[in-house]
C-alpha positions in Angstrom: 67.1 -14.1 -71.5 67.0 -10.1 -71.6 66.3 -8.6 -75.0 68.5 -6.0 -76.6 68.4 -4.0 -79.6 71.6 -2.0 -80.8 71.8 0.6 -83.7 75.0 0.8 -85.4 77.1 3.8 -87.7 79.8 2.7 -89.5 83.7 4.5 -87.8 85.4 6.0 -90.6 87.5 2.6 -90.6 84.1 0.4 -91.0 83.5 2.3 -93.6 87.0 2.1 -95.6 86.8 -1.9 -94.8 83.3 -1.5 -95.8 83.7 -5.3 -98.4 84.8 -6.9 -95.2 81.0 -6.0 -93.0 79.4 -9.5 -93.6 82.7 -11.2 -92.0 83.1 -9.0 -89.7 79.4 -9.5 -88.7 79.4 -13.2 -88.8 83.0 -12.8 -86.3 80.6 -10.7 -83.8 77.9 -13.6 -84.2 80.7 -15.9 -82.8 82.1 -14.2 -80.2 78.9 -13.1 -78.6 78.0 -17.1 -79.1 80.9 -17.6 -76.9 79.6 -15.1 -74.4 76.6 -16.6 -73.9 75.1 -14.0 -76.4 72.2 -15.1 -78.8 72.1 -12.6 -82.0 68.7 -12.9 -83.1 69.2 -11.1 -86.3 71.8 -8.2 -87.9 70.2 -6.2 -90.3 71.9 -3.4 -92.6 69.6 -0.7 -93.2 69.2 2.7 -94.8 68.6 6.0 -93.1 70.2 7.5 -89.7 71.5 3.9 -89.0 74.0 1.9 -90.7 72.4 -1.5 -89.2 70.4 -3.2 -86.3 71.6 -5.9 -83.8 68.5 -7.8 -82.2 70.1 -10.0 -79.4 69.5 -11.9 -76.2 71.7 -11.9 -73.4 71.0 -13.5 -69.5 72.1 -10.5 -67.9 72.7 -6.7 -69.1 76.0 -6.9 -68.3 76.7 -10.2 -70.4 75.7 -7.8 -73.3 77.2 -5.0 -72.6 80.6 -7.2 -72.6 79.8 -8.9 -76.3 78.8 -4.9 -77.6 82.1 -3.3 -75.6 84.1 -6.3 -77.4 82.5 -5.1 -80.7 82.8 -1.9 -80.3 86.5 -2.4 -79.2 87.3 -2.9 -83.4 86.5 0.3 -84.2 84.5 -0.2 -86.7 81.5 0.9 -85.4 80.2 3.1 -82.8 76.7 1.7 -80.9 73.6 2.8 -78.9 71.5 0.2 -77.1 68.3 -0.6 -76.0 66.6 -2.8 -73.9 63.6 -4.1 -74.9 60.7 -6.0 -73.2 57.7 -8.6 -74.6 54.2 -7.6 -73.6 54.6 -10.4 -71.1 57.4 -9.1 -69.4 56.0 -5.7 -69.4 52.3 -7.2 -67.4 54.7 -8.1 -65.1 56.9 -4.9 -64.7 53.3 -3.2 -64.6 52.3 -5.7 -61.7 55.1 -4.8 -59.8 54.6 -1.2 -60.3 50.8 -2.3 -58.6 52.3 -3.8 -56.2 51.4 -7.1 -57.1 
C-alpha cells in the first residue's frame, strides 16, 4: 500500500456547514473504505491548513478517485502528497544505483 498525505481548506460551503465536519469526515472514512482506501488518521489543525488526511491506497490512482470523490462535495479543496518509509526510500535509492 502507497502512502498519501492530503492537506485540506475548508470551501466557503465547508465552512457555513462547518457543525456537520466530523460527519462529513467519518462519510469520507467510509467511502474511501469502500474504495479500497485505508484513512490512517484525519486531523483538524490550526494554521495555513484546515486539516490532514494520512491514508493508504494500493495504487495512486485508487487515491486519487477516493480524494476526487471528496473533493466532488465542495467542501473542501485538497493538495496531496505522496509519501514514502525509510524502507521504501533504500529501495528507490537502490534503484537510482542501479541495484
Amino acid at each position: 500500500m502507497a502512502t498519501f498525505i492530503t492537506t485540506i481548506r475548508f470551501t466557503q460551503q465547508g465552512v457555513k456547514d462547518i457543525d456537520h465536519t466530523t460527519r462529513r469526515a467519518a462519510a469520507f472514512k467510509a467511502t474511501a473504505k469502500k474504495l479500497g482506501v485505508k484513512v490512517q488518521g484525519m486531523y483538524w489543525t490550526l494554521g495555513d491548513h484546515d486539516g490532514v488526511i494520512v491514508l493508504d491506497a494500493p495504487d495512486d490512482e485508487t487515491a486519487t478517485a477516493a480524494l476526487m470523490q471528496l473533493g466532488a462535495l465542495g467542501n473542501v479543496h485538497t493538495s496531496t502528497c505522496r509519501a514514502f518509509t525509510a524502507g521504501e526510500m533504500d529501495a528507490i535509492l537502490a534503484k537510482r544505483r542501479g541495484g
